[in-house]
C-alpha positions in Angstrom: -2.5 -23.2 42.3 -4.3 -25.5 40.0 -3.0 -27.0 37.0 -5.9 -26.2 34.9 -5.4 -22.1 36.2 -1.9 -22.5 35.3 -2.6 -23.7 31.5 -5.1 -21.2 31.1 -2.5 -18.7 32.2 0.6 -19.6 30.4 -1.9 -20.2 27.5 -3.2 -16.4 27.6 0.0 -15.3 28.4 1.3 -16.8 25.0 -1.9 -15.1 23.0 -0.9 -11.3 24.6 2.7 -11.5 23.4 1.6 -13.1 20.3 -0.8 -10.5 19.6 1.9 -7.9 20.7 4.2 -9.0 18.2 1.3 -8.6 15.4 1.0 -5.8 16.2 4.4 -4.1 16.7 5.3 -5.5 13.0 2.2 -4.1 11.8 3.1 -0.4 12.8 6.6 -1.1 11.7 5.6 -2.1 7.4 3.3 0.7 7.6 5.9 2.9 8.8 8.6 2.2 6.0 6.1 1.0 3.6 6.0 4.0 0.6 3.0 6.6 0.7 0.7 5.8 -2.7 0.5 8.4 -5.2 -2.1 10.4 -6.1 -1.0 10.8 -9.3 -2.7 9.4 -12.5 -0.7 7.1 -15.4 -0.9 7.9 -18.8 0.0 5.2 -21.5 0.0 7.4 -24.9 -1.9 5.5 -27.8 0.8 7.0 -30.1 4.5 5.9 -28.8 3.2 3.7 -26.2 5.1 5.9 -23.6 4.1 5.4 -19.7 4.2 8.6 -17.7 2.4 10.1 -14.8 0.4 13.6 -14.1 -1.2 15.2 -11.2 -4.3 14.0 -10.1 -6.4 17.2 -11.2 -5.3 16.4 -14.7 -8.2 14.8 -17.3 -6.4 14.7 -20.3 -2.6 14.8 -20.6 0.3 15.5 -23.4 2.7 12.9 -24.0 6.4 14.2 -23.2 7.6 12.1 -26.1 5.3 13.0 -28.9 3.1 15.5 -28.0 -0.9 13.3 -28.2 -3.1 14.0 -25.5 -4.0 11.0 -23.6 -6.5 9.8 -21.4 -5.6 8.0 -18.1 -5.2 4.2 -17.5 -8.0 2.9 -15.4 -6.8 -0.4 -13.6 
């Protein structure tokens, strides 16, 4: 075998478990990493009061004082 074969090898052999290992830990954050919601926030101009509503929802009442908001837009 010649020594140049046996770099190439060991170095390719190196790149497929390293790109194995990439991979594997890439499937494992996605896996425990939380689902976004869909939900819009609401910050009320009022109380200053952060809350969320579904993501149908325009315009929303504050829980804590009752003015209907409009969502944050980040």
């Amino acid at each position: 075998m010649d020594v140049d074969n046996l770099i190439i090898g060991y170095f390719m052999l190196f790149l497929g478990i390293l790109v194995g290992v990439i991979f594997y830990s890439e499937i494992r954050r996605k896996r425990f990493e939380p689902i976004p919601s869909e939900d819009h926030i609401f910050r009320c101009i009022e109380c200053g009061y952060v809350y969320t509503d579904d993501a149908d929802v325009d315009r929303s009442r504050c829980q804590q004082c009752g003015t209907i908001n409009i969502p944050i837009q980040f």
